[in-house]
Backbone as CSV, one residue per row, in Angstrom:
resi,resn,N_x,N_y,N_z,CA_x,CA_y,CA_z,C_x,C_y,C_z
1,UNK,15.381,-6.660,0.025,15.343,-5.669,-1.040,15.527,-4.259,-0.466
2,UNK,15.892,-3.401,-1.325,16.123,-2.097,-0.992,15.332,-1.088,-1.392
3,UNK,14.640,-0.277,-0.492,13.790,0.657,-1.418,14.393,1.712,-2.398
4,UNK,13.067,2.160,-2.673,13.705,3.403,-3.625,13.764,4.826,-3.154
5,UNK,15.004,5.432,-3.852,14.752,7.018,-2.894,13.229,7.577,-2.920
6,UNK,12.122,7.442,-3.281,11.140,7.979,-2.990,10.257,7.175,-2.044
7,UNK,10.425,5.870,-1.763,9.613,5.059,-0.524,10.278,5.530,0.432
8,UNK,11.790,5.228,0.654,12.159,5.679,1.606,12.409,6.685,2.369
9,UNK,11.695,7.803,1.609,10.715,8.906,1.812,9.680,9.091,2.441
10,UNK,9.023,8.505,1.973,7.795,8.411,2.173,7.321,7.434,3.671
11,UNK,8.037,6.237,3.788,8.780,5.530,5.079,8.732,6.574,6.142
12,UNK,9.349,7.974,5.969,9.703,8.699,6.946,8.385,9.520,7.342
13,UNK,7.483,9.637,6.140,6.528,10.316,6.095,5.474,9.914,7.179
14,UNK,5.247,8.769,7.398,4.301,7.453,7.244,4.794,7.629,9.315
15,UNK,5.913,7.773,9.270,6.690,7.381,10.585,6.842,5.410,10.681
16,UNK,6.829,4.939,9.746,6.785,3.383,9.989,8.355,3.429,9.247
17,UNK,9.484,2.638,10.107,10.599,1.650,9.300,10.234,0.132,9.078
18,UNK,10.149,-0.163,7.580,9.229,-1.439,7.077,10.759,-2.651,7.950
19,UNK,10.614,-3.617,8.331,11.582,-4.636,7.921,11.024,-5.282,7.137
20,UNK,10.000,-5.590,6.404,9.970,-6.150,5.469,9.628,-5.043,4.184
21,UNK,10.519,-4.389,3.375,10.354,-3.474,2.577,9.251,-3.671,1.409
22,UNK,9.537,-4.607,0.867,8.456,-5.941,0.084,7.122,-5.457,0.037
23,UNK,6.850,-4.836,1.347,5.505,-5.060,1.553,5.051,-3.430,1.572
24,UNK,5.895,-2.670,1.697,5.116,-1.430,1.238,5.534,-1.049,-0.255
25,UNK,6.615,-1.726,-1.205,6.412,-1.358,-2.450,5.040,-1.963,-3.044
26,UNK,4.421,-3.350,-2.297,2.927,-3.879,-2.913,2.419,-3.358,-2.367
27,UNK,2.309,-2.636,-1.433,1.059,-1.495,-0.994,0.647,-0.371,-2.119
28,UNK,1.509,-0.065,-2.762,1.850,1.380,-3.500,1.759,0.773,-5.076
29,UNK,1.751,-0.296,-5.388,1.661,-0.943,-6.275,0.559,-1.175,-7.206
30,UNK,-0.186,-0.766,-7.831,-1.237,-0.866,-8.802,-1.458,-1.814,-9.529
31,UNK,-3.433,-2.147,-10.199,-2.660,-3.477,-10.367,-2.677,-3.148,-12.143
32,UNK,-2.307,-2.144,-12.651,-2.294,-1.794,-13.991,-0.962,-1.768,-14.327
33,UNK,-0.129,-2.570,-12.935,1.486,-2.276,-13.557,2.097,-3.711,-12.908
34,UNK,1.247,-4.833,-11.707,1.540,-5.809,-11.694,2.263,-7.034,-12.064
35,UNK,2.352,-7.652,-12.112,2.674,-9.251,-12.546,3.187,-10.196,-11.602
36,UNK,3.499,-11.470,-12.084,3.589,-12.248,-11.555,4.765,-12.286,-10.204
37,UNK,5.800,-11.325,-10.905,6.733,-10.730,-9.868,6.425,-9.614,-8.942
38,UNK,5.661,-9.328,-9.040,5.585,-7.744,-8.823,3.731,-7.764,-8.139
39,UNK,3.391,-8.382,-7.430,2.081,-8.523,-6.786,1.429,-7.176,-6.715
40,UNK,0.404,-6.566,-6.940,-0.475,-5.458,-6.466,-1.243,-5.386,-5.175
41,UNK,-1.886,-3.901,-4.905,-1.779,-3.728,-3.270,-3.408,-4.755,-3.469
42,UNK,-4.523,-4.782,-4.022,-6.025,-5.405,-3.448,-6.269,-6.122,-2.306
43,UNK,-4.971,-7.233,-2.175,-5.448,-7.961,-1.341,-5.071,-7.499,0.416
44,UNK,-3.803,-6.831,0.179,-3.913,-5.487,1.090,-4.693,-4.625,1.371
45,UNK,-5.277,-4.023,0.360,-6.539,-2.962,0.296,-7.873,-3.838,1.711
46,UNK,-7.811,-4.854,0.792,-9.006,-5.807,1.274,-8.223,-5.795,2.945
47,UNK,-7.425,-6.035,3.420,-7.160,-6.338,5.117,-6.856,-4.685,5.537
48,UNK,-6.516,-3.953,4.800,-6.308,-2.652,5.723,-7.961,-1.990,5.745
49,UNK,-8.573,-2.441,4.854,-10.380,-1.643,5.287,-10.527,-2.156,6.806
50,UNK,-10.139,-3.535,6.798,-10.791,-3.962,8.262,-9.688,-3.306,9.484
51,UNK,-8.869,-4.023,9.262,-7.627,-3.121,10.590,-8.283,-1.512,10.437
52,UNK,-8.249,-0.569,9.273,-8.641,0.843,9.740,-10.131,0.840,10.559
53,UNK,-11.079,-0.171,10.279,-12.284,-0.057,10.665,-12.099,-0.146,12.394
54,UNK,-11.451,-1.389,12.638,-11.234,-2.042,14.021,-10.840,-0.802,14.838
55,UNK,-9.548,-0.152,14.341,-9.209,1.020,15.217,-10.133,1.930,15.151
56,UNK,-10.683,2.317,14.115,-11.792,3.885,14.191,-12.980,3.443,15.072
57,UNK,-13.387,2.145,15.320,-14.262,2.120,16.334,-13.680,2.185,17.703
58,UNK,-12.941,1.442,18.032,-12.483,1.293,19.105,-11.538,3.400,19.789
59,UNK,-11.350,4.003,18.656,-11.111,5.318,18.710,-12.599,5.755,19.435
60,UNK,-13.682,5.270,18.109,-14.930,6.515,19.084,-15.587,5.921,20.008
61,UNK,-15.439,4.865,20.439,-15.746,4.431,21.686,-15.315,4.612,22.566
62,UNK,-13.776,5.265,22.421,-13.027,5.454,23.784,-13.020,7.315,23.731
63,UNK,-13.478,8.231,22.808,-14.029,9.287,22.479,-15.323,10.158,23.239
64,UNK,-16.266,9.160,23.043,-17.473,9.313,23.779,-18.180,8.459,24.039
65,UNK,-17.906,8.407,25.901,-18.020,7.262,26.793,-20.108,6.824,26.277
66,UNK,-20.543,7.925,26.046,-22.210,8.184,26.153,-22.752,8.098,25.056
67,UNK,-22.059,7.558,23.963,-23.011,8.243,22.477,-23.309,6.600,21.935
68,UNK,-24.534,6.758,21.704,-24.695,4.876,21.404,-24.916,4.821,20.055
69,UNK,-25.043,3.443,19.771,-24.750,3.397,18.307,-25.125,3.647,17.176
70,UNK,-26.351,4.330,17.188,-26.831,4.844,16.246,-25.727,6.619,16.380
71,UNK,-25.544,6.828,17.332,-24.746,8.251,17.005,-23.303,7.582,16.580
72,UNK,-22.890,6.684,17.145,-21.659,6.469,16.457,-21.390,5.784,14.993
73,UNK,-22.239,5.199,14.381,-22.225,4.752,13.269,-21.976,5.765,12.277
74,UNK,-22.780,6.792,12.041,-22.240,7.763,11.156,-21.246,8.366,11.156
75,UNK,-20.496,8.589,12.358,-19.728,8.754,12.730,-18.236,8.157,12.034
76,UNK,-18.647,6.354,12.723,-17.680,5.406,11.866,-17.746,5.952,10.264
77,UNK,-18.459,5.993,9.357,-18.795,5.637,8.343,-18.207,7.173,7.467
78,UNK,-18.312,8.136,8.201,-17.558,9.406,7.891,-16.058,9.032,8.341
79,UNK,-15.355,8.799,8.923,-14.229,8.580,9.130,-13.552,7.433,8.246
80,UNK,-14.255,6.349,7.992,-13.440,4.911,6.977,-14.249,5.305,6.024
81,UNK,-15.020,6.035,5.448,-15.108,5.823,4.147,-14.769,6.123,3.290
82,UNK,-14.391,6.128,1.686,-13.179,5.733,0.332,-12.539,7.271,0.278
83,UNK,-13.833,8.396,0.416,-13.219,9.522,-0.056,-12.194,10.366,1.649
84,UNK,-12.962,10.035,2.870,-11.801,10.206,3.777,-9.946,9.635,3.746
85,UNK,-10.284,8.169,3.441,-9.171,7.691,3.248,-8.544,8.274,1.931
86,UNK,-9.120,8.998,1.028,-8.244,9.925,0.044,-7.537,10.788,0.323
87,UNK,-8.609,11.641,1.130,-8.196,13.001,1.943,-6.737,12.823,2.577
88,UNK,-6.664,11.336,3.510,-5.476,11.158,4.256,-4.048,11.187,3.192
89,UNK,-4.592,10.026,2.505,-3.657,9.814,1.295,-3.243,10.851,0.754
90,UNK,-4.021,12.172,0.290,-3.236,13.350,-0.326,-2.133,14.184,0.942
91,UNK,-2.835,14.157,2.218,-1.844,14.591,3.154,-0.755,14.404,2.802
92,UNK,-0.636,12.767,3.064,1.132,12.436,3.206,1.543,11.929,1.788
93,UNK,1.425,12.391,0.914,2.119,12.472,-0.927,2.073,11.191,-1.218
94,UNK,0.848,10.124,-0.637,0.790,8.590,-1.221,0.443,8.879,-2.555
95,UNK,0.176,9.538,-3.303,0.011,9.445,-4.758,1.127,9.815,-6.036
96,UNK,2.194,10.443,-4.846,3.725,10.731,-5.511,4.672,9.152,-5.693
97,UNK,3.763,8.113,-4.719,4.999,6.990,-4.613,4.048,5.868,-5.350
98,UNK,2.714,6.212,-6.012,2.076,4.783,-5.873,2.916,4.646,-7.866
99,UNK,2.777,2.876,-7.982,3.688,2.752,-9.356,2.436,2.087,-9.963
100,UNK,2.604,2.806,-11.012,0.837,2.676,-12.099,1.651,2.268,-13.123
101,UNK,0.573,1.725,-13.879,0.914,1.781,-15.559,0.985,2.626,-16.040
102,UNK,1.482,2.790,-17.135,1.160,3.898,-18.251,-0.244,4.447,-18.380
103,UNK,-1.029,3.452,-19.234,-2.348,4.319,-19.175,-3.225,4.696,-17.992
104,UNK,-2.921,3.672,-16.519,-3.425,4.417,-15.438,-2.630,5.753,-15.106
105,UNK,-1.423,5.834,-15.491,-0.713,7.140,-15.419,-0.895,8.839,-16.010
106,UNK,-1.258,8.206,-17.434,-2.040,8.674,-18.356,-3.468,9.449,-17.692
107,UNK,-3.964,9.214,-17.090,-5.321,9.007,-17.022,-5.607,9.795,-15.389
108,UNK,-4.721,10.106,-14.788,-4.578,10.960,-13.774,-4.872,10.105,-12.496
109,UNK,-4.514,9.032,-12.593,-4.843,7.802,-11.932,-4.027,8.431,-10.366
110,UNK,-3.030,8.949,-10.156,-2.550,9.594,-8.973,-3.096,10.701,-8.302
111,UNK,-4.406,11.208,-9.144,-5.054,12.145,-8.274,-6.632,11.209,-7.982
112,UNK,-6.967,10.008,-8.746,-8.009,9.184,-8.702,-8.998,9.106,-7.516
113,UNK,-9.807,9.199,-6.719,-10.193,9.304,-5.288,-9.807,7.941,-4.845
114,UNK,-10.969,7.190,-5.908,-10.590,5.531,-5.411,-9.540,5.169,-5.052
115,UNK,-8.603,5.006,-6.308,-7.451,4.572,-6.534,-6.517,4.850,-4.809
116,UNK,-6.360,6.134,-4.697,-5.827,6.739,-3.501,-6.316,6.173,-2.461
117,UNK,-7.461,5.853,-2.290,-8.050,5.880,-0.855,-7.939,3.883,-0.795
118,UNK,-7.863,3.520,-1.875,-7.243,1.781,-1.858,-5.823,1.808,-1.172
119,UNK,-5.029,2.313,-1.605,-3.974,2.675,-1.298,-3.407,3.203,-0.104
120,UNK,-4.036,3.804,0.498,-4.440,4.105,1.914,-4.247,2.902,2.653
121,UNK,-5.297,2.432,2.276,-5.330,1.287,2.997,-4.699,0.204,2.885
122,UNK,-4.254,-0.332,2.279,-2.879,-1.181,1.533,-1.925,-0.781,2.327
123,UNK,-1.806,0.436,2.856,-0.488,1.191,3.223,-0.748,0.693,4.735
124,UNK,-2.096,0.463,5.286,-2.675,0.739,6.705,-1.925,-0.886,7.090
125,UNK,-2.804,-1.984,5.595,-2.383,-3.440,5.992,-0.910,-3.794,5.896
126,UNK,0.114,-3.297,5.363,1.452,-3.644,4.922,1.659,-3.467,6.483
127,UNK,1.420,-1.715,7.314,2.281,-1.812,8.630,1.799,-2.816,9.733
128,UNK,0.232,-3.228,9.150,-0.152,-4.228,10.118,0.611,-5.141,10.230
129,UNK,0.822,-5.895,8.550,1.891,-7.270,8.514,3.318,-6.877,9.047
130,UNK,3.418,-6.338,8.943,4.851,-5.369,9.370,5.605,-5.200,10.882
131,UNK,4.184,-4.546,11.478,4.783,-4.212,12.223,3.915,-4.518,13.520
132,UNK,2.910,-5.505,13.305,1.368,-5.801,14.362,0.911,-4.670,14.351
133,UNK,-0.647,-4.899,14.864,-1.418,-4.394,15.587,-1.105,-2.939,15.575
134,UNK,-0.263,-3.083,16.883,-0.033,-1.718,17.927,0.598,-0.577,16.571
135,UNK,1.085,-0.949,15.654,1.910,-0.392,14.914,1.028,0.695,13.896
136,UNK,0.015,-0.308,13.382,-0.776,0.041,12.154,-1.915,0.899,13.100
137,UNK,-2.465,0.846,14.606,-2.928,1.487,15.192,-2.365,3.000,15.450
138,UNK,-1.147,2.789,16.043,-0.480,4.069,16.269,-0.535,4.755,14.562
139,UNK,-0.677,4.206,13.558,-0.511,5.345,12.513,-1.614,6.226,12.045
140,UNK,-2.655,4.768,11.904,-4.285,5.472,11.926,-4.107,6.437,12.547
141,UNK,-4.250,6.525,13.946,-4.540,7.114,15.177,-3.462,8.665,14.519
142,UNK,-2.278,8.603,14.225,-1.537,9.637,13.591,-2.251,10.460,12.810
143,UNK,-2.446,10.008,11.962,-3.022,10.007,10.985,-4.755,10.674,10.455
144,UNK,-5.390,9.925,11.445,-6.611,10.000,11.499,-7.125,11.392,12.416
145,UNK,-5.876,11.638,13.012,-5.965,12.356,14.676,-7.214,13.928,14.375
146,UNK,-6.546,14.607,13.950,-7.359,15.897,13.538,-8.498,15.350,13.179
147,UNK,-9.253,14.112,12.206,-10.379,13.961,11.825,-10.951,13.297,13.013
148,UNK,-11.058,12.863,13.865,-11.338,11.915,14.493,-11.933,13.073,15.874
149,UNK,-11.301,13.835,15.994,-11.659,15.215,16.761,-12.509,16.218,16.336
150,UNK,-12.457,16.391,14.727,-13.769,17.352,14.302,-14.807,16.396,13.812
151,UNK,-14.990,15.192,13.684,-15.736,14.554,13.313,-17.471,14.920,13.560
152,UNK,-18.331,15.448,12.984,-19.693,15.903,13.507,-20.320,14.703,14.320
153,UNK,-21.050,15.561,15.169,-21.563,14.718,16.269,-22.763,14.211,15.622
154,UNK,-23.481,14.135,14.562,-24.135,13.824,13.428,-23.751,13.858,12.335
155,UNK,-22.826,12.839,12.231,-21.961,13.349,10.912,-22.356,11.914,9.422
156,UNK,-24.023,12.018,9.565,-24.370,11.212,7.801,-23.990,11.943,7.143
157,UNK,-23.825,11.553,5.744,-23.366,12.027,4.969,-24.839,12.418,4.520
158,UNK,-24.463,13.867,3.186,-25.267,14.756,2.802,-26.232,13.848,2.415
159,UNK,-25.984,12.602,1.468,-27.083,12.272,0.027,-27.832,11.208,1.321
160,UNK,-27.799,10.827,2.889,-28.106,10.150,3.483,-29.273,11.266,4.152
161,UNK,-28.681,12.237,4.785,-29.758,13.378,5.098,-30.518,13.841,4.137
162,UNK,-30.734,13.923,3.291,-31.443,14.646,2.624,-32.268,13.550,1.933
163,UNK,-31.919,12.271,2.178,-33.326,11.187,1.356,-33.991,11.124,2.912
164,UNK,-33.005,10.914,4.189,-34.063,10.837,5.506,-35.082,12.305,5.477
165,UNK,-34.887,13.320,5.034,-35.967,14.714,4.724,-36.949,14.412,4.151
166,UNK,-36.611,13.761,3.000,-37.683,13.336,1.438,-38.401,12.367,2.437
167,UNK,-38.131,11.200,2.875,-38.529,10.176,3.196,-39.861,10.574,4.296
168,UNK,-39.226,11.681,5.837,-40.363,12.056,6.211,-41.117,12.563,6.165
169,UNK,-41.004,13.169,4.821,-42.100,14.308,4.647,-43.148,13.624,3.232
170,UNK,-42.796,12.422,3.091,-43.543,11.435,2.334,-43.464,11.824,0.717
171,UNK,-42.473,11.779,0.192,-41.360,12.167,-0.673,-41.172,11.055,-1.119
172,UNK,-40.346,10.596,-2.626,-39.625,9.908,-3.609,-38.417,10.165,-3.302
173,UNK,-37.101,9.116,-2.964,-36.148,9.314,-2.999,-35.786,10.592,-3.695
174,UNK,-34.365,11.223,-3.329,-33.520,12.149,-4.425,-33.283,11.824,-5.695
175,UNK,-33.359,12.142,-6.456,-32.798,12.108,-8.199,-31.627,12.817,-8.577
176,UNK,-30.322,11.854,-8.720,-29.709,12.515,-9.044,-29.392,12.258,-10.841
177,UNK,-28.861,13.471,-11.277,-28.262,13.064,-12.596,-26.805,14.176,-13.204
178,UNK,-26.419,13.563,-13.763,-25.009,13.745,-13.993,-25.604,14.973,-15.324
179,UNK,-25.016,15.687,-15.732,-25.565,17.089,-16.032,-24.768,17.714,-17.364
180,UNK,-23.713,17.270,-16.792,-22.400,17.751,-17.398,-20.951,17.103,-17.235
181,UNK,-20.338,17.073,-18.308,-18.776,16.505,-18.141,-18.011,17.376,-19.191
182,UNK,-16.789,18.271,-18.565,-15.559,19.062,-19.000,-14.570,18.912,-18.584
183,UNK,-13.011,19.313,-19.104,-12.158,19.168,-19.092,-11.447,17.556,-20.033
184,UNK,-10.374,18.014,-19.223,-9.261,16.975,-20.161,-9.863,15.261,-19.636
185,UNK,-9.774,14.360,-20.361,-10.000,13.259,-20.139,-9.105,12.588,-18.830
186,UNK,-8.393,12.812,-18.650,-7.263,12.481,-17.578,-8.000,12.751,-16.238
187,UNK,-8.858,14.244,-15.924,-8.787,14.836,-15.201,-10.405,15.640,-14.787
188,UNK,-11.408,14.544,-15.629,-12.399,15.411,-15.779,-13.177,16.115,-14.419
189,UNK,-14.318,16.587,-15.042,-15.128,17.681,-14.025,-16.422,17.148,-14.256
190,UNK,-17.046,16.802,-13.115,-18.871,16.320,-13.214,-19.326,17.000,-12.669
191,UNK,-20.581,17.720,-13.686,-21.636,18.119,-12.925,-23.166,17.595,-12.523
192,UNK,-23.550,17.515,-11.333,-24.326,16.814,-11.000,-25.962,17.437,-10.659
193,UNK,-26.912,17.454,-10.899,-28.241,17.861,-10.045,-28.927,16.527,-9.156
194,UNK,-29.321,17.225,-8.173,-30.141,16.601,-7.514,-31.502,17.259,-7.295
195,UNK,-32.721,16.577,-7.614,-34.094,17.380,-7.496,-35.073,16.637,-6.573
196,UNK,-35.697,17.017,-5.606,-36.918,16.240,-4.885,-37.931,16.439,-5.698
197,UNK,-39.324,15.348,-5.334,-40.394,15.654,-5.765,-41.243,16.357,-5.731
198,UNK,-41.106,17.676,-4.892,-41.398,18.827,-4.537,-40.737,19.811,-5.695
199,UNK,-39.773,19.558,-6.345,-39.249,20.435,-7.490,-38.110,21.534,-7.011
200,UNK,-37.986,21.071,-5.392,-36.690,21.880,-4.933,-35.003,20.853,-5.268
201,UNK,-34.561,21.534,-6.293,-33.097,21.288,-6.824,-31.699,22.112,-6.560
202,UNK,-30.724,20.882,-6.515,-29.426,22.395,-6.538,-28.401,21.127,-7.194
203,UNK,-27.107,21.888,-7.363,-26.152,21.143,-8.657,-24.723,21.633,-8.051
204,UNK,-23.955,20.847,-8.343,-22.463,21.023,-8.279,-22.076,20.210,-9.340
205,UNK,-20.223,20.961,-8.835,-19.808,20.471,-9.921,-18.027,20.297,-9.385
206,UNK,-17.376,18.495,-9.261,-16.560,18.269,-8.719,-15.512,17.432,-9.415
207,UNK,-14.811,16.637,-9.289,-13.699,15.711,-9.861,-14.312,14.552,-10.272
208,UNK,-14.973,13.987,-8.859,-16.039,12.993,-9.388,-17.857,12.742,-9.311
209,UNK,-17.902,11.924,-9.691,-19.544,11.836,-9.309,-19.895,11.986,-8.187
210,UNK,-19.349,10.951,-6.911,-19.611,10.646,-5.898,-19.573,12.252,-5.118
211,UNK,-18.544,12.939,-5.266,-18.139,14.191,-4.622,-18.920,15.450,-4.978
212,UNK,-19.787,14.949,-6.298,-20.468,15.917,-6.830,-21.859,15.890,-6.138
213,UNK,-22.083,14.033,-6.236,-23.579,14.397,-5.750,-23.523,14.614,-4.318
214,UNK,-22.583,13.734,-3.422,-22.443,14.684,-1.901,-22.711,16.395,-1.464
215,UNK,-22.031,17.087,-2.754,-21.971,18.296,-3.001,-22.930,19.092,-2.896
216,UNK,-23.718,18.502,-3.720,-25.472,18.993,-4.633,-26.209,18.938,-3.583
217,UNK,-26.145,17.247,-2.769,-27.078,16.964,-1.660,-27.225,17.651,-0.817
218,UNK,-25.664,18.386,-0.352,-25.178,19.180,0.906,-26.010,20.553,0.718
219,UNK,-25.772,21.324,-0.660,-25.836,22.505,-0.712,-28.105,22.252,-0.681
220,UNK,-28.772,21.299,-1.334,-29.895,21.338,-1.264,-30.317,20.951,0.230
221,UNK,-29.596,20.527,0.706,-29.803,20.509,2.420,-29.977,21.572,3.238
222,UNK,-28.801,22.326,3.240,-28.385,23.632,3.417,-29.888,24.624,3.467
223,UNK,-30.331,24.575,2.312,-31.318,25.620,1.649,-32.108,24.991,2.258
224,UNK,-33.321,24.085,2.512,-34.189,23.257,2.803,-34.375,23.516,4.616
225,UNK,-32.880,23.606,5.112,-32.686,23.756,6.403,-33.359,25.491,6.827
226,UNK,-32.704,26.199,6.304,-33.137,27.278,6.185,-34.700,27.492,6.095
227,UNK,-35.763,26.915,5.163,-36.512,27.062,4.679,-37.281,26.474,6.194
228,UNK,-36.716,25.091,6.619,-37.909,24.851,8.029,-37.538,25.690,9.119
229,UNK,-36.313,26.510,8.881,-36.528,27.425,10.108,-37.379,28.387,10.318
């Protein structure tokens, strides 16, 4: 099969030439536009989480000869997790080539976090089948390169620090709650609070939930940090 002028774009983007082309139009493939001809990326999704995982460890292990696994786990877990692999995905215009349905189209499904960051990875497993190993490594590694270098040398995520705070200071988990929702349905805006049982709160307000309460967590971290200095 022959791609289309915008894969084979995107092909160039990627730095991978598919020989089997097949396999990066089902990478890019949604399954709101599927069928029986036309397979969707999931079961791709499902093998490129692991191939990206395999390389990002084997990256920070060969990173820092000294940092054991409790420092590298967060580490891992900031680098493969849904909303990083978005981040990548908006880099290189995977949301200009992925083929949706209508109402996932509708629905702003190409700026989606999830959606994108599946896709990602779909994209990671196609060059695996594609092209082995060494192939789908060298792109991560492309790919991943700048993050993989600023990565914090404590890098949990916010809503993870800030319940380990609550937790030692003999605290109730965080509470979060969704606050607010504006804009167009396609494209909305959440706002989120998070409050300890101490009655110290703070709120954002992002694309999605997940990004919101990261947000909230971060900025009530922030303040809290300050406060034990």
């Amino acid at each position: 099969m022959k791609l289309s002028a915008d894969l084979l774009a995107f092909q160039g983007q990627i730095g991978h030439s598919f020989h089997e082309p097949a396999l990066l139009l089902r990478a890019v493939t949604h399954a709101s536009i599927s069928s029986p001809t036309k397979p969707d990326n999931q079961r791709l999704e499902f093998l490129g989480d692991r191939v990206l995982g395999l390389v990002m460890a084997e990256a920070l292990l060969g990173a820092d000869g000294k940092a054991s696994e409790g420092q590298l786990a967060p580490r891992f877990n900031a680098l493969v997790r849904k909303e990083t692999c978005a981040e990548v995905a908006r880099d290189i215009g995977l949301g200009d080539v992925l083929k949706l349905g209508r109402s996932e189209m509708m629905s702003g499904g190409r700026r989606k976090e999830a959606l994108l960051g599946d896709a990602m990875e779909a994209v990671i497993a196609a060059v695996y089948l594609d092209g082995g190993f060494d192939a789908a490594k060298a792109l991560v590694l492309r790919l991943w390169k700048t993050r993989i270098g600023a990565v914090d040398h404590d890098a949990r995520d916010a809503k993870t620090s800030l319940q380990e705070w609550a937790q030692a200071r003999g605290m109730a988990p965080p509470n979060y709650t969704e606050t607010g929702r504006d804009g167009p349905d396609h494209q909305p805006m959440f706002t989120v609070s998070v409050q300890l049982e101490n009655g110290a709160a703070e709120s954002a307000r992002a694309g999605s939930k997940r990004v919101a309460e990261q947000a909230a967590a971060r900025a009530l971290m922030a303040r809290l940090e300050k406060t034990d200095e």
